[in-house]
C-alpha positions in Angstrom: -12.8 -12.8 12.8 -14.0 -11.6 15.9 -17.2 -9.9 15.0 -19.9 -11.5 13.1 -20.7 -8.9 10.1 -18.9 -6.4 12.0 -21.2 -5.8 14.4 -20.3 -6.7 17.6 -20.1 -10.3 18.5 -17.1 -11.5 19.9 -15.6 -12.8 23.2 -15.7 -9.8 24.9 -19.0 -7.2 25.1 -18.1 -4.7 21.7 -18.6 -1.6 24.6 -16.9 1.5 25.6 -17.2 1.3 29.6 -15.5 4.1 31.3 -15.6 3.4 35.1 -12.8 5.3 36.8 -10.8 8.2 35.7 -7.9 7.0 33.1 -5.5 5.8 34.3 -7.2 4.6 36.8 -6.1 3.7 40.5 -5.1 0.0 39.8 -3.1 1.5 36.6 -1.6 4.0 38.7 0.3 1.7 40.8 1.8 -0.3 38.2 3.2 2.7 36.9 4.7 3.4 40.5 6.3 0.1 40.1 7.0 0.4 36.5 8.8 3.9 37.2 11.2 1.5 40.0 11.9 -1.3 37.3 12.0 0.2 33.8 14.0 2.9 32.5 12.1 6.0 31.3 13.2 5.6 28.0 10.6 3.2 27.2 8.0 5.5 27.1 4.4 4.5 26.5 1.4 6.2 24.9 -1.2 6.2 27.6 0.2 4.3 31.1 -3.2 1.9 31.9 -2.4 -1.6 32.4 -4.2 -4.4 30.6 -5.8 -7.6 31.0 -7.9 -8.4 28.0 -8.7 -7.0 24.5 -10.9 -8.8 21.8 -11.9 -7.1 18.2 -12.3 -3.6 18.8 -11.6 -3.2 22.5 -9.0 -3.3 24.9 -10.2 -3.5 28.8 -7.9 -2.3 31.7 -6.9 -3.2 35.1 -9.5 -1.1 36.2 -12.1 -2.6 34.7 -12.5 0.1 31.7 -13.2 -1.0 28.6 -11.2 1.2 25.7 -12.2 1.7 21.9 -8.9 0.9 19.8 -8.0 2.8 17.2 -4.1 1.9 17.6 -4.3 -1.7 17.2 -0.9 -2.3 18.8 0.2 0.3 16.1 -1.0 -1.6 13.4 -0.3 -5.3 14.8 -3.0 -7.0 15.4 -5.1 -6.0 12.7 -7.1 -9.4 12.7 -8.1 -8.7 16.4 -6.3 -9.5 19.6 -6.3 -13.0 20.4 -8.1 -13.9 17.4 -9.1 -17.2 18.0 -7.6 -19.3 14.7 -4.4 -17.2 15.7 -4.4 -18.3 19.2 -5.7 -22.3 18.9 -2.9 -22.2 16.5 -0.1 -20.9 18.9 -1.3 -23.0 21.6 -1.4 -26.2 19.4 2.3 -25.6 18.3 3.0 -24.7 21.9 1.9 -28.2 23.1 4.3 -29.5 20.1 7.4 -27.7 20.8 8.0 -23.5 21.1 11.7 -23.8 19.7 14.9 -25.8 17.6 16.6 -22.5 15.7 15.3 -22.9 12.4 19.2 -23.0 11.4 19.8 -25.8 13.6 16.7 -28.6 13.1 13.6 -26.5 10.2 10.2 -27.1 10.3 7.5 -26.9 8.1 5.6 -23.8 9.4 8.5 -21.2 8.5 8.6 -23.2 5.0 5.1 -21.9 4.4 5.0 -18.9 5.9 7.7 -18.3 3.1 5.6 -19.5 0.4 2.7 -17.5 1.3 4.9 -14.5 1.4 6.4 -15.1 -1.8 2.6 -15.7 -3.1 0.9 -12.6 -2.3 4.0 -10.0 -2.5 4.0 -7.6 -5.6 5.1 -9.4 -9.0 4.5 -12.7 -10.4 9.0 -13.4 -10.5 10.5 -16.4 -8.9 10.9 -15.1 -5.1 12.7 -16.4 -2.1 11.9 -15.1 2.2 13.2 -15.4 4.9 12.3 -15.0 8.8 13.0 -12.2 11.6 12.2 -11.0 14.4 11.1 -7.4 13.9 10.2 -4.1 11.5 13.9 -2.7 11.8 15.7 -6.3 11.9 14.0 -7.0 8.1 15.0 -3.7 7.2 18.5 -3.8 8.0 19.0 -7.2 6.1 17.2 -6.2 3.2 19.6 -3.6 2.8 22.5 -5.8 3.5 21.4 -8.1 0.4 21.1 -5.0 -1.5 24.4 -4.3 -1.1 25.4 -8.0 -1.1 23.7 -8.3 -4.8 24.6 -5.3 -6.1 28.7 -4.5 -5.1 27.6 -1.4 -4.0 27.7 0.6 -0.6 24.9 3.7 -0.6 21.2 3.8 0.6 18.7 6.1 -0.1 16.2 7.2 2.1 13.7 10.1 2.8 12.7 13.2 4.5 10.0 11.8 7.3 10.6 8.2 7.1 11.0 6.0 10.1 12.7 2.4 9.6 13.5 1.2 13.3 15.9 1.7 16.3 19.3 -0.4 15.6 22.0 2.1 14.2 21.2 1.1 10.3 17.6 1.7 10.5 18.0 4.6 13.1 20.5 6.2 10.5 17.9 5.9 8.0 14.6 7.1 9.8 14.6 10.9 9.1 13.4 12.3 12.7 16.2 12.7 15.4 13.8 13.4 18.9 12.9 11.0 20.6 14.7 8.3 17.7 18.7 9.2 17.0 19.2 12.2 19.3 22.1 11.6 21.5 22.7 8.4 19.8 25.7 9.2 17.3 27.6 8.8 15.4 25.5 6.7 12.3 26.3 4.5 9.7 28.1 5.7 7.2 26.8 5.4 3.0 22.9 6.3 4.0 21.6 9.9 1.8 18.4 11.6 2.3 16.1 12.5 -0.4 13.0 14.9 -0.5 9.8 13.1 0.2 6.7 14.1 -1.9 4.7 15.2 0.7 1.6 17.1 -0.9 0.8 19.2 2.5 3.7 20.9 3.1 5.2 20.8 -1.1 6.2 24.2 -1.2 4.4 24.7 -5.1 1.6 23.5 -4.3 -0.1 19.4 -4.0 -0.8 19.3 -7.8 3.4 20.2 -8.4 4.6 17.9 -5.4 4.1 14.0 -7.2 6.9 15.3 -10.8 9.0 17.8 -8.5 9.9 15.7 -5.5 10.9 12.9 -7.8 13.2 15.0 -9.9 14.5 16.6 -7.2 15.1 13.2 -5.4 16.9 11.8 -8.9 18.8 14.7 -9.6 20.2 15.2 -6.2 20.6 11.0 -6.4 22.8 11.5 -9.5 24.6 14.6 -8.3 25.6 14.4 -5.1 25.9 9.9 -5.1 26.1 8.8 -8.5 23.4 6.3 -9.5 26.2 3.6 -10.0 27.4 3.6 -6.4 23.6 3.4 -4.6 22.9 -0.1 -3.8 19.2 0.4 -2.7 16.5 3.3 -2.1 14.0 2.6 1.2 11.0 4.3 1.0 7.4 3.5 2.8 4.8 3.5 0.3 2.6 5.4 3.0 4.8 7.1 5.7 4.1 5.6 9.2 6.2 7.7 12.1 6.1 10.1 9.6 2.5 11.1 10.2 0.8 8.7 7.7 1.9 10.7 4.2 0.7 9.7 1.4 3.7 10.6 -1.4 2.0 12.8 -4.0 1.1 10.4 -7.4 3.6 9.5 -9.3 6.8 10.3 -7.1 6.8 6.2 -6.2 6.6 5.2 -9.4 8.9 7.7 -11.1 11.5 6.6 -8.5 10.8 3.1 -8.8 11.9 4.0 -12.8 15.2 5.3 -12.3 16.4 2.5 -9.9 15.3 -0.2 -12.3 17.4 2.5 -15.1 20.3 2.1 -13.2 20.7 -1.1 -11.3 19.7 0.5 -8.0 17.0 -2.3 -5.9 14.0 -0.8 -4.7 12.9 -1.8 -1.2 9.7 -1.1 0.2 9.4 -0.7 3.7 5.5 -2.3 4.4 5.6 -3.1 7.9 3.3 -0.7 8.6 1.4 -0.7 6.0 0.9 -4.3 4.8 -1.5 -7.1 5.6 -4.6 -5.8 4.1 -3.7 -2.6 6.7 -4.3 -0.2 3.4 -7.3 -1.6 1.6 -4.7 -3.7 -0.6 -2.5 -6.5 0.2 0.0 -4.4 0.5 0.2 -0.5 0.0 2.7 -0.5 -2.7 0.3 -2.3 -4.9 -1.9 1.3 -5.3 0.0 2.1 -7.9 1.6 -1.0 -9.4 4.7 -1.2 -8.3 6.9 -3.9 -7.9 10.1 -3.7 -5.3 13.1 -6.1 -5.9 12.6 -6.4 -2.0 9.8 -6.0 0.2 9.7 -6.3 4.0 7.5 -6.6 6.7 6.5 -7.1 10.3 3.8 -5.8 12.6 0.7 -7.3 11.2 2.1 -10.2 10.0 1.4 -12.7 12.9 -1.4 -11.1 15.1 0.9 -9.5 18.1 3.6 -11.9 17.8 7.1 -11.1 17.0 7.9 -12.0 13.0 9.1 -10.1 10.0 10.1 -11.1 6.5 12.7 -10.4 3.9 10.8 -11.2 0.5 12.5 -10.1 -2.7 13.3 -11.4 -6.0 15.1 -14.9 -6.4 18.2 -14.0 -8.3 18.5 -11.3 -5.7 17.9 -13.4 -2.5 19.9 -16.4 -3.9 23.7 -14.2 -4.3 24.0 -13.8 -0.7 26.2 -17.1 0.6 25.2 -19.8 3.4 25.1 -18.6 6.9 24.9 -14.8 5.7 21.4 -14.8 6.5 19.3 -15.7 9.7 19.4 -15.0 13.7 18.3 -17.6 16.3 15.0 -16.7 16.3 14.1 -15.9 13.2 10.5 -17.3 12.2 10.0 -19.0 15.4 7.5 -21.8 15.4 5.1 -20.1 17.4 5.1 -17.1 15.3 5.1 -18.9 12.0 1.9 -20.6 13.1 0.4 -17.5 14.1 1.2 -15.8 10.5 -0.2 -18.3 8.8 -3.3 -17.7 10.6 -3.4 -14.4 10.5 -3.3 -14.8 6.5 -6.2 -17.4 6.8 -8.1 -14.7 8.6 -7.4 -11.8 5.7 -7.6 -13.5 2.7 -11.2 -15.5 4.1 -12.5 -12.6 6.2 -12.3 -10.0 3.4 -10.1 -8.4 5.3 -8.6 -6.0 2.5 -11.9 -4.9 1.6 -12.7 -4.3 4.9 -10.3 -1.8 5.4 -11.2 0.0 2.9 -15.1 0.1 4.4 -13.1 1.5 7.5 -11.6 4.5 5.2 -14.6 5.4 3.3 -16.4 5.9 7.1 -14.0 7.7 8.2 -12.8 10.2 5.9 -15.9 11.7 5.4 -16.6 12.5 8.8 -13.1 13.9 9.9 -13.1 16.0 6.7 -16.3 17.5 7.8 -14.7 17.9 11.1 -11.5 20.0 9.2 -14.4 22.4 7.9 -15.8 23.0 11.2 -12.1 23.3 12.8 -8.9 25.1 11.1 -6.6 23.7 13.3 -7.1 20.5 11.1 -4.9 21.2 8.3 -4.9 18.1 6.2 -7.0 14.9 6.5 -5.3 12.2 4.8 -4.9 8.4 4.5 -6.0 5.3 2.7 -8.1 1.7 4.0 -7.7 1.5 8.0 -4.7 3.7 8.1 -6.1 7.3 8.3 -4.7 10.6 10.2 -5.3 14.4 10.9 -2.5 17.1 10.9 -2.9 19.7 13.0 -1.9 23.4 12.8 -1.8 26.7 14.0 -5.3 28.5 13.0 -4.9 29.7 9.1 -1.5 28.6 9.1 0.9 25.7 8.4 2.8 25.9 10.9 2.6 22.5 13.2 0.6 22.3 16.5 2.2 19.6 18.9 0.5 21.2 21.7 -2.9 21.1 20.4 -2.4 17.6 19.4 -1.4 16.2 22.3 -4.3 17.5 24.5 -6.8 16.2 21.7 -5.5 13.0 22.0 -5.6 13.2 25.8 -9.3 14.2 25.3 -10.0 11.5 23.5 -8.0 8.9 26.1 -10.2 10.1 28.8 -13.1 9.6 27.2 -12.2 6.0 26.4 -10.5 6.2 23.0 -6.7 4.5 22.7 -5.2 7.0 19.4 -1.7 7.6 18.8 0.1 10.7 17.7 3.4 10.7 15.1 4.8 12.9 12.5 8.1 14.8 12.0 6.5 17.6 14.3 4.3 15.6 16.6 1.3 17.2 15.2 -0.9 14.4 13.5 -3.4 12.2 15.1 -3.0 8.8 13.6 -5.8 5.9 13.6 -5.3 2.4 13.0 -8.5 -0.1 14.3 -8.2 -3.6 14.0 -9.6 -4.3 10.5 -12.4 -6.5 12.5 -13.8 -3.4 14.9 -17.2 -3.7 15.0 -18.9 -0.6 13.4 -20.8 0.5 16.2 -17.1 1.3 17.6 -15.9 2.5 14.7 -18.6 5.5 14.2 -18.3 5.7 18.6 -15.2 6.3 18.1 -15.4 9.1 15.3 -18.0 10.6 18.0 -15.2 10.9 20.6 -12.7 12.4 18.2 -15.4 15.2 17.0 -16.4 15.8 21.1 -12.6 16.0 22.0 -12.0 19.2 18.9 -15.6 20.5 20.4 -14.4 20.4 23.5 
């Protein structure tokens, strides 16, 4: 960890500096240059440039020094440049940085698999194996899914967000800025309702037992439960604006695949690695997927994802079917096993869930002073706000788009996301020191103050 006890020690002063207007002038000419190199396509949340960031900060060419409550969305949750992560990476970098783990293996992506297959859901036999990112795991779990299982149709739901490549685009729900213009999509992917308590049209107390018989009857209606090879769902949406389904839609759902021989994937790149205040997010309410995957936090900022699922599962699919050449490069696979030193030691879990009972409080408080917050939701370090419209439902992009610009000028990185672009979403490293943490909330309450 970066922080001793959480308050404050680490390479880099803990400290929200603010020097020059953000961007500032140094940033400003990269972007010039950017805008001359890079398409605008690549878009990027809030264009200042960086040159170091340590536990709960991220510092600028300018010399400003920015709280993080993004954390890379959700990547480096053990603090950038966490020291065991990076003596770790530079050791193996001395070694050797790449063979193809198809051509010549090594022991590091060996136990990065056996950790995975440790501390997923279920005490089965379980196999894993090594990609590069979020959507590339994805897209090969469902590929064993249909491998395994003979069949051709995947489920999905209203407001989920899987990746960019044309499977996982197909199966992320929102088209702007993801899958517009980018047709036409995979074929054999269904949408579902998503129980999302907010907006459930009966009412949060119906949403959980209706959007799970709504999802299986339309499942066995409109697909027939013998021709879906796999449903994908995120335990907690991410893109989707941080939605926590309604209790007992997971677990209903997760009963009517195992009913009818359809494998249940859950999609925790966002939310796994202690990110929730468990292991992994699907563990809330006991479930157990056939497959699991996951990215983003799993090696401290560098690029790895996994495939973990159940051994008779994992083991149908035939030589060479699985794999890519960089698949659990060393350098990553020494950074991952780091990273889980770092969780499982540091408390990490635990932590995040310190994180969520500091902040909830306060930005529900916040929603009773301000009724443009509609909804305050989330659970460990992976919290957000949805605005609206003043007594209403209806979304507010506007509104949340200049609150987080507030709150970037004052010297607070957030992030924005949901279907309707109208939810604030934080996610701090797990290590922020708590004098940045409660800083932090300040800037958020100043910025609906105004």
């Amino acid at each position: 960890m970066t922080s001793e006890d959480f308050g404050g020690v680490g390479r880099l002063p803990q400290e929200r500096r603010v020097v020059t207007e953000i961007p500032g002038p140094r940033s400003r000419e990269l972007q010039d240059r950017r805008v001359a190199a890079v398409p605008p396509g690549v878009g990027s949340v809030l264009p200042v440039y960086v040159t170091d960031a340590d536990g709960g900060v991220v510092v600028d060419v300018d010399g400003n020094s920015l709280i993080d409550f993004g954390s890379g969305i959700a990547v480096t949750g053990v603090g950038n440049a966490n020291p065991r992560v990076a003596a770790r990476v530079k050791a193996q970098a001395d070694r050797f940085t790449h063979t193809c783990f198809m051509v010549a293996p090594y022991e590091s992506y060996v136990a990065v698999c056996e950790n995975l297959n440790r501390i997923t859901p279920g005490d089965h036999e379980k196999r894993s194996f090594l990609v590069n990112s979020g959507a590339e795991a994805v897209e090969n779990a469902v590929k064993i899914a249909r491998y395994a299982t003979g069949r051709q149709a995947v489920v999905a739901f209203d407001h989920g967000y899987h990746g960019r490549t044309l499977l996982t685009m197909t199966l992320t729900s929102k088209s702007m800025p993801y899958k517009h213009g980018f047709g036409p999509y995979a074929p054999e992917v269904y949408r579902m309702p998503m129980a999302y308590p907010f907006r459930w049209p009966t009412g949060p107390e119906n949403c959980g037992p209706e959007a799970a018989a709504q999802a299986v009857d339309q499942i066995s209606k409109r697909i027939g439960a013998t021709n879906v090879a796999a449903v994908v769902v995120e335990p907690i949406l991410g893109e989707g604006g941080f939605v926590e389904p309604a209790p007992g839609f997971l677990p209903a759902i997760a009963e009517f695949c195992r009913a009818n021989g359809i494998l249940f994937i859950a999609d925790e790149v966002q939310t796994g690695f202690a990110r929730t205040g468990d292991m992994f997010a699907c563990e809330h309410e006991g479930i157990v997927p056939d497959l699991v995957t996951t990215a983003k936090g799993i090696a401290g900022g560098l690029p790895l994802a996994a495939v973990t699922g159940r051994a008779d599962i994992m083991d149908k699919v035939h030589g060479g079917g699985l794999g890519g050449t960089y698949g659990g490069n060393p350098l990553a696979c020494e950074a991952a096993l780091a990273v889980l030193e770092e969780i499982e030691e540091g408390k990490l879990a635990e932590r995040a869930r310190r994180i969520g009972e500091a902040m909830l409080p306060r930005l529900r408080a916040l929603a009773g002073r301000h009724p443009a917050i509609g909804d305050v939701r989330g659970r460990g370090a992976m919290i957000a706000i949805e605005l609206v419209r003043d007594g209403s439902s209806e979304p507010a992009p506007e509104l949340t788009a200049e609150i987080a610009r507030r709150c970037h000028a004052r010297g607070l990185l957030v992030l924005t996301a949901g279907t309707y672009g109208n939810v604030l979403r934080f996610l701090p490293p797990l290590v922020i020191p708590d004098h940045l943490l409660a800083e932090g909330l300040d800037i958020i309450e100043a910025a609906f103050d105004g």
